[in-house]
C-alpha positions as semicolon CSV with decimal commas, in nm:
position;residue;x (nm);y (nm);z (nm)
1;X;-22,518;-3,418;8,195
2;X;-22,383;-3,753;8,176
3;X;-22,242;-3,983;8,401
4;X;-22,068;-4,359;8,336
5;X;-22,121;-4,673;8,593
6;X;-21,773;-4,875;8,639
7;X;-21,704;-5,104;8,861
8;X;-21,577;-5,482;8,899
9;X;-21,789;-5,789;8,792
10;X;-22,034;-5,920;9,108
11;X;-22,032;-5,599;9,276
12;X;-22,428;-5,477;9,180
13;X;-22,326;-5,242;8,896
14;X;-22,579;-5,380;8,694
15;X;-22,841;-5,430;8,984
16;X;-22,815;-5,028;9,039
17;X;-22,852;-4,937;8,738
18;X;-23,153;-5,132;8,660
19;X;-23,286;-4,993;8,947
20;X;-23,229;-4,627;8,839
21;X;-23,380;-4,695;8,518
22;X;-23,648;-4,835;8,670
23;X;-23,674;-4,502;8,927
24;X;-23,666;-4,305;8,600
25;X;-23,889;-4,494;8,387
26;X;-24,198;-4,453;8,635
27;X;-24,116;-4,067;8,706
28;X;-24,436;-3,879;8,707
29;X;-24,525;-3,668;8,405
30;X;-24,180;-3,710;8,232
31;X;-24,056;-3,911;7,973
32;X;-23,759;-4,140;8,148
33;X;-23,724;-4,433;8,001
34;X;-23,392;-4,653;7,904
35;X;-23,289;-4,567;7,552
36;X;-23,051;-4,822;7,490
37;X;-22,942;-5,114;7,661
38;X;-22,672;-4,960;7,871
39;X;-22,822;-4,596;7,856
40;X;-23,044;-4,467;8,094
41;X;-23,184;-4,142;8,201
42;X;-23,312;-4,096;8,615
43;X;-23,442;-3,774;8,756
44;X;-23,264;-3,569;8,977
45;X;-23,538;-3,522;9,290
46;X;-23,599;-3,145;9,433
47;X;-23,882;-3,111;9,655
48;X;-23,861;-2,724;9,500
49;X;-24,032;-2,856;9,223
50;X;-24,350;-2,967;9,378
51;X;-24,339;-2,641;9,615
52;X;-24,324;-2,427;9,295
53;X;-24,653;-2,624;9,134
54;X;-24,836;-2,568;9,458
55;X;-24,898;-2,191;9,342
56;X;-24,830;-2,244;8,979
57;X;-25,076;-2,540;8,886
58;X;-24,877;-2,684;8,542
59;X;-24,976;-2,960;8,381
60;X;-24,652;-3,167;8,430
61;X;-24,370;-3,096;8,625
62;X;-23,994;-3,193;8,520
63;X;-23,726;-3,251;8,701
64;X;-23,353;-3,211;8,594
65;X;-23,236;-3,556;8,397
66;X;-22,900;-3,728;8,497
67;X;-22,811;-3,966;8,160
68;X;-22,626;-4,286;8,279
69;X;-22,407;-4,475;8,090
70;X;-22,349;-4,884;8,194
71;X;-22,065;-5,044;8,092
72;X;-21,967;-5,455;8,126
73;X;-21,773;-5,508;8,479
74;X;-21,426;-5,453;8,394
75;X;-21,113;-5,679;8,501
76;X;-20,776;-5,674;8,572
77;X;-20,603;-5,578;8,247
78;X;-20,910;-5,407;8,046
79;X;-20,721;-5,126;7,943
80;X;-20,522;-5,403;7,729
81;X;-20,855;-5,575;7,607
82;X;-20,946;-5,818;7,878
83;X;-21,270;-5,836;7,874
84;X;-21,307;-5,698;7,588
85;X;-21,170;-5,367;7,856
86;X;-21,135;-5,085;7,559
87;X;-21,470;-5,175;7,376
88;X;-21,679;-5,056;7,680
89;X;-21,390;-4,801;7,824
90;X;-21,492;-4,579;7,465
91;X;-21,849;-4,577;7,537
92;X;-21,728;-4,365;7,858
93;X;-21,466;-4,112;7,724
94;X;-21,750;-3,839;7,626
95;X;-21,933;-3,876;8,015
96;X;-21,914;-3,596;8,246
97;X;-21,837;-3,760;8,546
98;X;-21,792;-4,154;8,684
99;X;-22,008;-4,347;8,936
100;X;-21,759;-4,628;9,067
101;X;-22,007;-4,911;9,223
102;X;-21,777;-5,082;9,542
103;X;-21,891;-5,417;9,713
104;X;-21,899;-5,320;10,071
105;X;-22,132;-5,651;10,198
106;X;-21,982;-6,013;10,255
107;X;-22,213;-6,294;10,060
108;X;-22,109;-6,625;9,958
109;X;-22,356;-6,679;9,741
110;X;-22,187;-6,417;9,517
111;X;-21,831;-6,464;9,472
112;X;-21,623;-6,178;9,414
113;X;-21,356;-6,221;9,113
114;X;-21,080;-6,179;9,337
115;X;-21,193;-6,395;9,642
116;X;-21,259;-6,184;9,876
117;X;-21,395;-5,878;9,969
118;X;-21,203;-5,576;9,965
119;X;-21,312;-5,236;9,860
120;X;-21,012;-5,028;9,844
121;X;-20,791;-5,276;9,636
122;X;-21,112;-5,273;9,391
123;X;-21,081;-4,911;9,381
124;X;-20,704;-4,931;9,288
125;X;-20,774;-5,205;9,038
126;X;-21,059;-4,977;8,833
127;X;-20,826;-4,651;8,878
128;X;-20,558;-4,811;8,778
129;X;-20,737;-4,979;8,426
130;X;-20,854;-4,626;8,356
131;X;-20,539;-4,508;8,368
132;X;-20,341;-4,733;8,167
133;X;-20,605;-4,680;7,940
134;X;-20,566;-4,270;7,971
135;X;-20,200;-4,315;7,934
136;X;-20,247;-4,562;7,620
137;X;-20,500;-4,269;7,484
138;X;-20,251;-4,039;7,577
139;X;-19,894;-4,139;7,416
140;X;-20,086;-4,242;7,055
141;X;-20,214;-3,869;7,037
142;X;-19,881;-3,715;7,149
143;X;-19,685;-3,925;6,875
144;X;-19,896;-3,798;6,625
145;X;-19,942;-3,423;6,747
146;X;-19,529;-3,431;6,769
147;X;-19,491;-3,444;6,376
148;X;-19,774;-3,191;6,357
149;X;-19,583;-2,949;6,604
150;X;-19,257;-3,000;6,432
151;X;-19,428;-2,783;6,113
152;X;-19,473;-2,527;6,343
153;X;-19,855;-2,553;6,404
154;X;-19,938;-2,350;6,741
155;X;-20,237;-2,555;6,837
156;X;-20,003;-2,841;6,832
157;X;-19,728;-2,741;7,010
158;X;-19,980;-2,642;7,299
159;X;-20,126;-2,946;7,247
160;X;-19,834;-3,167;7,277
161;X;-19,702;-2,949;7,635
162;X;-20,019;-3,053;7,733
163;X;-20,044;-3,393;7,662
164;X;-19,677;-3,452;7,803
165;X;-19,778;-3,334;8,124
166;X;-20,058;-3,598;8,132
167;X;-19,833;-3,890;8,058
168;X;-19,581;-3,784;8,316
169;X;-19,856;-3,793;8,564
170;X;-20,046;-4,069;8,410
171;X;-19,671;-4,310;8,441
172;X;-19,623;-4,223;8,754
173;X;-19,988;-4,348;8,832
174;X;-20,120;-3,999;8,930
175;X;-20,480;-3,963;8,770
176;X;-20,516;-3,643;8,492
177;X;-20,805;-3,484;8,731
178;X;-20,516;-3,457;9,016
179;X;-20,239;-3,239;8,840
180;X;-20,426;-2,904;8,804
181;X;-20,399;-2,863;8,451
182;X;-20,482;-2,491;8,358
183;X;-20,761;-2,366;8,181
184;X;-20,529;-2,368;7,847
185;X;-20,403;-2,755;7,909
186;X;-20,778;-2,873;7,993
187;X;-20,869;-2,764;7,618
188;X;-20,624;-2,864;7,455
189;X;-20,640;-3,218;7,538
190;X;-21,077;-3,229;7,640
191;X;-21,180;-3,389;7,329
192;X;-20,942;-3,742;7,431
193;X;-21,193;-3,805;7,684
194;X;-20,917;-3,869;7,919
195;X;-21,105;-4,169;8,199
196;X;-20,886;-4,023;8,488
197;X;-20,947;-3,642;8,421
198;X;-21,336;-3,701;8,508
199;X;-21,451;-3,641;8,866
200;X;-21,557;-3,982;9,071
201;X;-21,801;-4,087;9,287
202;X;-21,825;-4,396;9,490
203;X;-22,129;-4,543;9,547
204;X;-22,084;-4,822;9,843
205;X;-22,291;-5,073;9,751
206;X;-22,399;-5,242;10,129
207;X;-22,702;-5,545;10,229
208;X;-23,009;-5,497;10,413
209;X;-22,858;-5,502;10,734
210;X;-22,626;-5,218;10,676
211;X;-22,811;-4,943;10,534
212;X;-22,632;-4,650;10,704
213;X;-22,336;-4,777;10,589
214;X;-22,146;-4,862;10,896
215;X;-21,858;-5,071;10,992
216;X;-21,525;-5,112;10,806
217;X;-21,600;-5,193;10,445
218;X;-21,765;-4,848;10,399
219;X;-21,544;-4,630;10,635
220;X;-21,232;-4,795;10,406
221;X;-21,395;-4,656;10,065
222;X;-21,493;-4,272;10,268
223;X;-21,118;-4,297;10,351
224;X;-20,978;-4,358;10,039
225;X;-21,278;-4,073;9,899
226;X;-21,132;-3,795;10,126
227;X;-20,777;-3,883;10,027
228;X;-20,820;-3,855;9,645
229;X;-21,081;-3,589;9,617
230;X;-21,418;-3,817;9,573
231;X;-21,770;-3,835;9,739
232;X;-21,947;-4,137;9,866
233;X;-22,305;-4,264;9,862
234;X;-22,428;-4,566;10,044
235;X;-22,671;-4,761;9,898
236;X;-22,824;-5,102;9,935
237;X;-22,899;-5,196;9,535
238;X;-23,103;-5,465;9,597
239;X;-23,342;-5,298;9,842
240;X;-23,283;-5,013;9,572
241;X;-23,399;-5,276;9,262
242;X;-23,731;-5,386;9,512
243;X;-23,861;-5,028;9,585
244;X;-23,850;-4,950;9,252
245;X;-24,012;-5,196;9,096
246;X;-24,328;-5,060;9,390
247;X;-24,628;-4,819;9,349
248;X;-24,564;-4,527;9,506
249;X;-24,823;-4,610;9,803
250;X;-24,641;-4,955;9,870
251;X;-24,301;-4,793;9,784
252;X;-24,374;-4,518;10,087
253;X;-24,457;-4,864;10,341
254;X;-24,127;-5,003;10,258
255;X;-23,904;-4,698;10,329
256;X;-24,082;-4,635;10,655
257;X;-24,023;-5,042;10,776
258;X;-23,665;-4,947;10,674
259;X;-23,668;-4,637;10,820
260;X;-23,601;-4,445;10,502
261;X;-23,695;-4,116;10,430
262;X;-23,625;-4,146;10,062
263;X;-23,475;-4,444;9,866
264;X;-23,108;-4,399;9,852
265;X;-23,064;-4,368;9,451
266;X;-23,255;-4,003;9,489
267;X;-22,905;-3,959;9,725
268;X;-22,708;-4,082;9,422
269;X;-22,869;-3,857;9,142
270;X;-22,832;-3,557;9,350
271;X;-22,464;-3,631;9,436
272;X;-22,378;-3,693;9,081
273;X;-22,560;-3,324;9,030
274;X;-22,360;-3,195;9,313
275;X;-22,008;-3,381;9,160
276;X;-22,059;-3,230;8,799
277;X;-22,042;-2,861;9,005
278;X;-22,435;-2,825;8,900
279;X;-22,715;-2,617;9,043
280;X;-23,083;-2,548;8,909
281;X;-23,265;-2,263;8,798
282;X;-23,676;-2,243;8,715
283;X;-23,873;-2,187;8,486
284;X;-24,282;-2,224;8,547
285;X;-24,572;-2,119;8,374
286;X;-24,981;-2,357;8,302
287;X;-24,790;-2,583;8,048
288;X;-24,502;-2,707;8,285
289;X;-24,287;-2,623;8,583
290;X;-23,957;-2,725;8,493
291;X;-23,567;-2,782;8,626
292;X;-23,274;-2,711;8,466
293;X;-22,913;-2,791;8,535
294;X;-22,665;-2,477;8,525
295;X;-22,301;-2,523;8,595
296;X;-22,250;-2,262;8,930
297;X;-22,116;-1,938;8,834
298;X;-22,299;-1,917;8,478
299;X;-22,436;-1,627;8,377
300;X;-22,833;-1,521;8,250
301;X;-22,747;-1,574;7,880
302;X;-22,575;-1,891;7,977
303;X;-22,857;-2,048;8,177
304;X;-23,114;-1,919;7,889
305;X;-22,881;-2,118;7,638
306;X;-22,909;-2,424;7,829
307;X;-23,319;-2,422;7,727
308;X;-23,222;-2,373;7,361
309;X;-22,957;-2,143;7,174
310;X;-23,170;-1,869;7,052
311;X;-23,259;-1,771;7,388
312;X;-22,886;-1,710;7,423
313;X;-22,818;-1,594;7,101
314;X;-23,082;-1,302;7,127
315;X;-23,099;-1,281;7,527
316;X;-23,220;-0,914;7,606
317;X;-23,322;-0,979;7,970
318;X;-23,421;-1,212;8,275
319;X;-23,742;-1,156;8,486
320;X;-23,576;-1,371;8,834
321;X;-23,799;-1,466;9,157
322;X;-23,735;-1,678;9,381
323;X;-23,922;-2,000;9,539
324;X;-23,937;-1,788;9,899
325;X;-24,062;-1,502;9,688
326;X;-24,325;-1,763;9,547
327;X;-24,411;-1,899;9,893
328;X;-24,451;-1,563;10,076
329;X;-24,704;-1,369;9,772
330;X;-24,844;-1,641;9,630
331;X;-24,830;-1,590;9,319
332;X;-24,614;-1,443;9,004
333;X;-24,891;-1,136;8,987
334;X;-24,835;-1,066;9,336
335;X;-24,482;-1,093;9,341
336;X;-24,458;-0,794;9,063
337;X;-24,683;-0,617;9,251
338;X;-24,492;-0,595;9,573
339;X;-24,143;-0,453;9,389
340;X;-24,025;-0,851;9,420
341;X;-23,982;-0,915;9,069
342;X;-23,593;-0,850;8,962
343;X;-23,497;-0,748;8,563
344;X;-23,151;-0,894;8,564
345;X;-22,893;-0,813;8,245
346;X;-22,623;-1,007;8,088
347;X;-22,396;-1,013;8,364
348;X;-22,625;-1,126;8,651
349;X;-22,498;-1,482;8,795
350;X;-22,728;-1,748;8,823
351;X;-22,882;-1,821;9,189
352;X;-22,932;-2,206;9,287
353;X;-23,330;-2,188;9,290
354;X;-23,401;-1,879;9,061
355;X;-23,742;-1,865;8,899
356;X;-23,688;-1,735;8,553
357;X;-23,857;-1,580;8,244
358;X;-23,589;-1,509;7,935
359;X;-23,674;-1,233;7,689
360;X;-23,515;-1,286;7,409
361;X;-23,515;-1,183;7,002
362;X;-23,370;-1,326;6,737
């Protein structure tokens, strides 16, 4: 699962981001690191996890990865090539979802490229760049899928319905993920990329004296959020950047003077999980107690797949606890003992939080 950071110059884009890669990098027993660059890859926190190796003793324990994908701050008129505005727009057309980083603090040390703070005309001014880009992406593949269709080809002539319903919407400023494309429409035009078809989340990006996210700055962006179908997450990314560049002992100090429970970028993984429609499944044993990520609503074979294709490919059946089970026997041996242990088939749907063993043979 991948997710792409956008957001104006001066607003802490890159600050966050450095600070998630930092999060990542230090994750215990798991290979985060930044693999390019702009590419980074944070853990997605669930206390489960550590629950699950309390009565499973592994030797690591891995959480679910979120991949993030940085590009420059964009201006006014990137979709045109301000900025050099298409160059980084492309590295985000294959992302699963967008984090849009909004300056919600007043500084004036850090000037803000349109002079003053204001968090919902940023908002427009991003939106609006992705979709002039969407409806440049758009209108270049219609033109060319209109002399295929004229042959006759089928796939075509779906394809172009599809894609003239996007650039109606996309002129008329309407973004791709707001005109309820069916299931038909969605694949015929999923491999553009389309900027505006991806689902958004705005992370408010506060200072140290606003770390609840209070006042009118923030309540403008959750607003704007509940009007066009987004989520919001507060964070402060320079208190973010400090805690993560702490050991864990001094790290703990620091959120309890702030009065944190946890730093705010576990709040932004987990709502990027929650955005992309995600849930996790189990799977545990001496060598590693792991997390997967499982769109809600797959199926056994499905969630097998997602640890490699063979399991999918020959899936016979599931062996499915669950962490309560875990916590109330104590153990897998105990759980099969007391009838707790389910078999479940191809057509069992996955449970957030199932502990799993795939039989499988190819």
């Amino acid at each position: 699962m991948e997710a792409g950071i956008v957001g104006l110059p001066n607003v802490g884009k890159s600050t966050l981001f450095n600070a998630l890669s930092a999060a990542g990098a230090e994750a215990s027993n798991y290979p985060f690191c930044t693999i390019e660059p702009n590419v980074g890859i944070v853990p997605v926190p669930d206390p489960r996890l550590t629950l699950i190796n309390h009565y499973i003793h592994a030797k690591a324990v891995l959480p679910s990865a979120l991949k993030l994908v940085d590009i420059a701050g964009l201006v006014r008129g990137a979709s045109e090539g301000q900025g050099l505005g298409n160059k980084f727009l492309s590295h985000i057309r294959n992302v699963d979802a967008i984090l849009q980083v909004v300056r919600c603090f007043e500084d004036s040390d850090v000037t803000h490229v349109d002079g003053d703070v204001n968090p919902v005309r940023d908002i427009t001014t991003i939106e609006t760049e992705l979709l002039l880009a969407d409806l440049q992406q758009v209108e270049e593949n219609l033109h060319r899928n209109q002399k295929i269709a004229r042959s006759g080809d089928k796939e075509a002539i779906v394809r172009v319905a599809a894609l003239e319903v996007c650039r109606t919407a996309l002129a008329a400023g309407k973004p791709v993920r707001a005109i309820g494309l069916d299931e038909e429409q969605q694949k015929a035009v999923k491999g553009l990329g389309l900027l505006s078809a991806k689902r958004i989340l705005y992370v408010a990006n506060v200072d140290e004296s606003n770390l609840t996210g209070e006042g009118p700055l923030v309540e403008s962006v959750r607003a704007y959020a509940a009007e066009h179908g987004g989520e919001v997450v507060v964070v402060c990314a320079k208190i973010e950047s400090e805690l993560a560049e702490l050991e864990e002992a001094d790290r703990a100090e620091m959120l309890e003077s702030l009065g944190m429970k946890e730093p705010a970028l576990d709040s932004v993984a987990r709502a990027a999980y929650h955005l992309l429609g995600l849930q996790s499944f189990f799977t545990a044993g001496e060598k590693e107690v792991r997390a997967w990520p499982v769109p809600i609503g797959a199926t056994a074979p499905q969630a097998a797949g997602v640890i490699h294709s063979d399991f999918e490919r020959g899936f016979i059946r599931a062996e499915i606890y669950s962490v309560d089970d875990l916590v109330e026997h104590g153990s897998e041996a105990a759980i099969r003992a007391a009838g707790k242990l389910r078999i479940e088939g191809k057509s069992y749907i996955m449970k957030n939080g199932d502990v799993c063993h795939f039989l499988f043979n190819v």
